[in-house]
C-alpha positions as a printed NumPy array, in Angstrom:
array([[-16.425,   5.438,  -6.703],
       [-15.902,   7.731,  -4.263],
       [-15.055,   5.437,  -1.338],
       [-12.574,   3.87 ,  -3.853],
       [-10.559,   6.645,  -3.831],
       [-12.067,   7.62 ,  -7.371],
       [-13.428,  10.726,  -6.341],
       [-12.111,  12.447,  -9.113],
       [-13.678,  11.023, -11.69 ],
       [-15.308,  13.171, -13.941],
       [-19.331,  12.61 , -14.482],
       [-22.512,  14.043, -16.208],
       [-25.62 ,  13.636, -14.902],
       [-28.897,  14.173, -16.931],
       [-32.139,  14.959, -14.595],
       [-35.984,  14.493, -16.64 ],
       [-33.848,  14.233, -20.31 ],
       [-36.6  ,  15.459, -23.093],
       [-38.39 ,  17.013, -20.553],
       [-38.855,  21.016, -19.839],
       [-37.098,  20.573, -16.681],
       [-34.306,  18.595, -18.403],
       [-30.626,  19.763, -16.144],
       [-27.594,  18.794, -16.856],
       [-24.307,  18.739, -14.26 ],
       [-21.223,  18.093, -14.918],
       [-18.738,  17.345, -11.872],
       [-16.138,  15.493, -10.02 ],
       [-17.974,  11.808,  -8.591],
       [-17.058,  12.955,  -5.843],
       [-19.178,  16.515,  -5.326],
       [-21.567,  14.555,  -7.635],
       [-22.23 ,  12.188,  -4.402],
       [-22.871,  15.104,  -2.2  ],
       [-26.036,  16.44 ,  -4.319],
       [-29.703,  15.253,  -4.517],
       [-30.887,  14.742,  -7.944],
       [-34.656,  14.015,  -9.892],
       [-35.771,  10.284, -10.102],
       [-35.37 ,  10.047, -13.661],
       [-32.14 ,  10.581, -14.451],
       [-29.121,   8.813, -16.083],
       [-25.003,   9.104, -14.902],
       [-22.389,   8.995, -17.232],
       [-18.843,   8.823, -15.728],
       [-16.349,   9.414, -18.11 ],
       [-12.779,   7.372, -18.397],
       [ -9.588,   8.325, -16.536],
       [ -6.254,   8.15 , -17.214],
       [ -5.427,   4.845, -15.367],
       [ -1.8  ,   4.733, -13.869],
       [  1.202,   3.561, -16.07 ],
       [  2.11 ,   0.248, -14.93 ],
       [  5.821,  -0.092, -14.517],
       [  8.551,  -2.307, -12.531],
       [  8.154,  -1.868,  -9.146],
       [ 11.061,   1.129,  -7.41 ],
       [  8.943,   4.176,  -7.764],
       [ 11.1  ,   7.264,  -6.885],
       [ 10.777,   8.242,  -3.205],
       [  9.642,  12.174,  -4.241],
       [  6.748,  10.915,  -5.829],
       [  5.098,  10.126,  -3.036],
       [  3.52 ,  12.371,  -0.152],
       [  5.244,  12.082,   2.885],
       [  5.458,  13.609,   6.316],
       [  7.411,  12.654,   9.681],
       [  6.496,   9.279,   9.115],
       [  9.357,   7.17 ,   8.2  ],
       [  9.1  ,   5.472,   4.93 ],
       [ 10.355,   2.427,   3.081],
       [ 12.865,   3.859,   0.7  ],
       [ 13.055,   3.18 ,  -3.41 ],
       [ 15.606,   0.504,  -3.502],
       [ 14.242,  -1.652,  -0.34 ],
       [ 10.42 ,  -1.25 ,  -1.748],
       [ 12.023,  -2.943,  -5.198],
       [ 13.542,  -5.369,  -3.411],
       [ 11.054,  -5.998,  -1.224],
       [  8.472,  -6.758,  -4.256],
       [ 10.534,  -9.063,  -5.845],
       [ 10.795, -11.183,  -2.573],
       [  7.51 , -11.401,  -2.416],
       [  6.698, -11.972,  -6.066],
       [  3.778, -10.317,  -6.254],
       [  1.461, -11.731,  -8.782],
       [ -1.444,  -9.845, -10.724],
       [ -4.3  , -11.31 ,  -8.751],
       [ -2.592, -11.182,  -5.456],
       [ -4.452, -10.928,  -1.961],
       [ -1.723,  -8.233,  -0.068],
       [ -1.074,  -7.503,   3.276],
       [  0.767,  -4.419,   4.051],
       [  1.311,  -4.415,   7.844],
       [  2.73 ,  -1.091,   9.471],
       [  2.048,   0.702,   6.143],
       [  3.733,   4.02 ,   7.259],
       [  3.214,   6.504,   4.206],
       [  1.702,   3.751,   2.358],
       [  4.375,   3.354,  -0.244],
       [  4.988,  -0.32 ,  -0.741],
       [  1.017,  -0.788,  -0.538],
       [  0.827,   1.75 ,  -3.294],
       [  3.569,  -0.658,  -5.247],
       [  1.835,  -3.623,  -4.43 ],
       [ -1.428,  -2.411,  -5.705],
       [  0.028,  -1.36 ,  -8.688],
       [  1.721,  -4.683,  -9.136],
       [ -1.642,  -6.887,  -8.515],
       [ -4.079,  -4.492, -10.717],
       [ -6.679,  -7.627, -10.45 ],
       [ -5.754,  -8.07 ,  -6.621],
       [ -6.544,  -6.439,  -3.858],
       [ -3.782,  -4.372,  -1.023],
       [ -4.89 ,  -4.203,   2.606],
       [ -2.735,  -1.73 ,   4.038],
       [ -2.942,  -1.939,   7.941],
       [ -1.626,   0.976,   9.865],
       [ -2.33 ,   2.451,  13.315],
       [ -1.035,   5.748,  13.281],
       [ -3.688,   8.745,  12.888],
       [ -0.9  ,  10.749,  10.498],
       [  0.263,   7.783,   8.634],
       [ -2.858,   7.098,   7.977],
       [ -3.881,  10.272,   6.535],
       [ -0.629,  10.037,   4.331],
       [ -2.135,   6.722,   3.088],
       [ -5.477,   8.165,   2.005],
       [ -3.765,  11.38 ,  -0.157],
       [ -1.06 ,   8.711,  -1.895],
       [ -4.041,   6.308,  -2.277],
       [ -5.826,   9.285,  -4.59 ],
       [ -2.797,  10.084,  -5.847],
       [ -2.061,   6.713,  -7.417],
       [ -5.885,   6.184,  -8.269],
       [ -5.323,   2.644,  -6.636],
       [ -9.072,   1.798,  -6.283],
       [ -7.782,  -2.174,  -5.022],
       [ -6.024,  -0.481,  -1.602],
       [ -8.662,  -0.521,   2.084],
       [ -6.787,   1.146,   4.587],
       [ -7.138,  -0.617,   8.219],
       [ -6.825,   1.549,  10.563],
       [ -5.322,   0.359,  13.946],
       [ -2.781,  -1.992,  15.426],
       [ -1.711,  -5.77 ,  13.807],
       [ -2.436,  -8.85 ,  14.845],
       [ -5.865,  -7.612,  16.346],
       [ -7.272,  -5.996,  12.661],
       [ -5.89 ,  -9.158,  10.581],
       [ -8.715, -11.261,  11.985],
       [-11.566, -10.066,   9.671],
       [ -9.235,  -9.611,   6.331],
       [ -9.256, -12.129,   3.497],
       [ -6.742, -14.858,   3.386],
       [ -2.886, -13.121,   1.969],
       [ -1.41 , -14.724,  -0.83 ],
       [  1.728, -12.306,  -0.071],
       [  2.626,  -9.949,   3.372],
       [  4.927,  -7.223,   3.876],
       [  5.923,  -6.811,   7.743],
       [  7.643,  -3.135,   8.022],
       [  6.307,  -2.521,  11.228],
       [  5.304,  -4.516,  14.214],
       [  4.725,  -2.119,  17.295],
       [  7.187,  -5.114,  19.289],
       [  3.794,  -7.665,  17.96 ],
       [  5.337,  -9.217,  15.229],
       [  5.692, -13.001,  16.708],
       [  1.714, -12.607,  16.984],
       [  1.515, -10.98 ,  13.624],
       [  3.443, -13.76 ,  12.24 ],
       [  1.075, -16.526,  13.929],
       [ -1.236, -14.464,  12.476],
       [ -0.637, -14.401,   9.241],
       [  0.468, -17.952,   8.639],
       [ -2.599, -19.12 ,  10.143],
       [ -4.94 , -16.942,   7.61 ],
       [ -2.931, -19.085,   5.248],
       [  0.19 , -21.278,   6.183],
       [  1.775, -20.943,   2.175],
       [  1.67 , -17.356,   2.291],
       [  4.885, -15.499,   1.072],
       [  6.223, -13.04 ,   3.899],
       [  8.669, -10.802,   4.053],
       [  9.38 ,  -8.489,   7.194],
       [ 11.859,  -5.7  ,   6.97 ],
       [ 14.083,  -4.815,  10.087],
       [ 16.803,  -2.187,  10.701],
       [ 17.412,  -3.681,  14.126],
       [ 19.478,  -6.724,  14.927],
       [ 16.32 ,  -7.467,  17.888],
       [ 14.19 ,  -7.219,  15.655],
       [ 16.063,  -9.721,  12.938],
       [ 16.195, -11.978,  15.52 ],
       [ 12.843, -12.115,  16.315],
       [ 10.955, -12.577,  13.101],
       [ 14.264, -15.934,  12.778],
       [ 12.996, -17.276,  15.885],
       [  9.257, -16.474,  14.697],
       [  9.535, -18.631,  11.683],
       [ 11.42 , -21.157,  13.579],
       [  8.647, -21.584,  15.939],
       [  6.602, -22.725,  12.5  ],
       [  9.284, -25.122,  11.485],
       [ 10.733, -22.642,   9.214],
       [ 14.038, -21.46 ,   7.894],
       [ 14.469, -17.895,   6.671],
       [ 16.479, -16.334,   4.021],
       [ 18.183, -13.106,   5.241],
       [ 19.4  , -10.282,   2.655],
       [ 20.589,  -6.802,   3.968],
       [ 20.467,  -3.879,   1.461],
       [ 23.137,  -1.174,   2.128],
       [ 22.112,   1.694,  -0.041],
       [ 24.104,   4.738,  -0.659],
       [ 23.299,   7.74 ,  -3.121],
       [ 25.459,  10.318,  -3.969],
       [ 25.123,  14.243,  -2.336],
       [ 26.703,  17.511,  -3.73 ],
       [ 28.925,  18.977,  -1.979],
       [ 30.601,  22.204,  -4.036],
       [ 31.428,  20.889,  -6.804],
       [ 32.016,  17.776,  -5.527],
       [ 29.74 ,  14.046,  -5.553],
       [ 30.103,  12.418,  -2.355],
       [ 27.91 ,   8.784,  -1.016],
       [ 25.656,   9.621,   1.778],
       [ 24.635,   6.176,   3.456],
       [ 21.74 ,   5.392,   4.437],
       [ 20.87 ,   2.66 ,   7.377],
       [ 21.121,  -0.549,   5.974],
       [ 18.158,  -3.036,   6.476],
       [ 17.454,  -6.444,   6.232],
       [ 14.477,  -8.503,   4.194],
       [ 13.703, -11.556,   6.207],
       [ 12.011, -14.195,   4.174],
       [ 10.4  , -17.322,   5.159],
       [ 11.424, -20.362,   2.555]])
């Protein structure tokens, strides 16, 4: 429970019940793991409050964030639906960041599973404290660089590309040959980097479906409301 990111979880445990020595402790799973207890004993963990599922779009502040940049409310929404992420999905989240569209994906495919790759030390740790704060027990976090750590993971029914580390041709070879039908979509602020994941598919035999999302939310100024942009980015998605 623990190493699902459960280590919350409340839990009794009853050492030598009906005996003299009977003990009972009550704590979270996760200091629970850390103790030594008698041979005849019985664990009762008690039920949590499981996540409310909901559309995907979660506000940006909910998350736990750093210097790492992260993909934004709107473009995570967007990005879901391109994908069409299905309850069972297998999910590849590759450049993970903060870990916010793995988060949305797990929550998405509550019968699936979410690898979220990442090779950054501090995104990483970001991933880990969202990860328990979502209670997502379907999301491993794969620490280091993409296409090297896709070898080992189970086939993707969907992947989200946000980050490439100038790999993604390889991650898209990659990916389509862990399973030629799976969905992608990679998300690019560059125009390189737009170009590259068209002339990636291409190399497949594959045409690609471009949208850009140009997002702008409103900031106070006095007592005025003015749109503050932010940079618009494109959802590249093979067809």
């Amino acid at each position: 429970l623990t190493e699902a990111g459960l280590g919350d979880v409340q839990a009794v445990v009853g050492e030598n019940l009906g005996t003299p020595q009977q003990k009972i402790s009550k704590n979270a799973v996760r200091k629970i793991s850390e103790s030594v207890f008698a041979p005849l004993c019985v664990l009762l963990v008690k039920p949590y409050e499981v996540p409310v599922r909901r559309v995907p779009g979660l506000p940006d502040e909910v998350f736990i964030r750093g210097k790492t940049p992260m993909t934004k409310q709107e473009v995570r929404a967007a990005a879901l639906a391109k994908l069409a992420v299905k309850p069972t999905d297998i999910l590849w989240d590759i450049g993970a960041g903060t870990g916010s569209v793995s988060i949305e994906m797990a929550l998405a495919a509550p019968l699936g599973y979410v690898y979220a790759v990442e090779c950054d030390a501090a995104a990483c740790s970001l991933i880990k404290q969202n990860r328990d704060k979502f209670h997502v027990h379907n999301l491993t976090l794969v620490e280091g660089k993409a296409p090297e750590k896709l070898t080992d993971l189970p086939a993707p029914d969907a992947v989200f590309i946000g980050g490439s580390k100038g790999n993604l041709p390889e991650i898209i070879d990659a990916v389509l040959t862990a399973n030629p039908s799976a969905r992608v979509c990679v998300s690019a602020i560059a125009l390189e980097t737009l170009q590259t994941a068209l002339s990636s598919f291409a190399t497949h035999g594959m045409t690609a479906q471009i949208t850009q999302i140009a997002i702008s939310r409103s900031s106070s100024v006095g007592n005025l409301h003015l749109m503050k942009a932010n940079n618009p980015v494109f959802l590249i998605v093979r067809e």
